[in-house]
N, C-alpha and C positions, 0 to 999 in steps of 0.2 A: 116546561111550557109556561108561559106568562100568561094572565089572564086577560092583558090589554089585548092578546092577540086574536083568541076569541073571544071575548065579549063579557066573561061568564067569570065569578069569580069561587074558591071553595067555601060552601063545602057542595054549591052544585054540581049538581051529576054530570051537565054538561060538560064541562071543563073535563074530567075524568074520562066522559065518553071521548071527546075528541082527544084527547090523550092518548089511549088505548087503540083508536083508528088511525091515527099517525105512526104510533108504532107499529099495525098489527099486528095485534094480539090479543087474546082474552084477559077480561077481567080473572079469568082463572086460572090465567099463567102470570099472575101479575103478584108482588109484593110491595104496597106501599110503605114507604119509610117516611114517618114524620114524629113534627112535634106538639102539632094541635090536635088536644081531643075532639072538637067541635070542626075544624075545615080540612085537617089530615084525615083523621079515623073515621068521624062518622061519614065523609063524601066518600071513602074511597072502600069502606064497608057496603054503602047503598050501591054500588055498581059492581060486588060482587069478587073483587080485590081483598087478596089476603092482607093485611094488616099489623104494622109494628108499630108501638110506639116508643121513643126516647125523647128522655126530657131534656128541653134547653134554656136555657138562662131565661126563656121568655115565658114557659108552662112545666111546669112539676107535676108531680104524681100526685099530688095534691089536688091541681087541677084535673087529672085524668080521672080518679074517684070521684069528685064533684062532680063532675059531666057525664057520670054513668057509662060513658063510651068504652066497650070490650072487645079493645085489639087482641088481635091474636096469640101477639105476644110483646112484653114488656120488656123494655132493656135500659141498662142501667147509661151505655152508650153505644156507639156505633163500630166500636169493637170489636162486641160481640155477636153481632152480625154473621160474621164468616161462621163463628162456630156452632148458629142455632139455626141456619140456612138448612143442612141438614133435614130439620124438621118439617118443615116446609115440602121438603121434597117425596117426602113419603107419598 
């Protein structure tokens, strides 16, 4: 979803809420993948979305420490995704 489309850009909830109403579904069957500590993690942690972070050429772990923001879970890239989904599912 693009933020031009509704109005609303991250890390507000909005945008996330209507996200989550487009697809329905809950924030608690939800896993966000991003790469901003501050408009990926903390917006999609405030609406209750489970949380990954992986870093990209634009924010480092560097950044993610700085920003205090505690995804769920950390990953080095989007690799390993498949194999730590798993967790999630419990």
């Amino acid at each position: 979803m693009v933020s031009e489309e509704v109005g609303w850009r991250k890390p507000n909830i909005k945008i996330f809420e209507e996200t989550l109403r487009r697809l329905d579904v809950t924030a608690e069957e939800t896993i966000y993948v991003g790469d901003s500590p501050l408009e990926d993690i903390k917006g999609a942690k405030a609406v209750g979305m489970k949380t990954v972070f992986v870093p990209s050429q634009f924010y480092s772990f560097e950044n993610l420490h700085e920003s205090q923001q505690k995804p769920d879970i950390v990953m080095n890239d989007t690799k390993e995704l498949y194999d730590k989904l798993p967790i999630f599912l419990k």
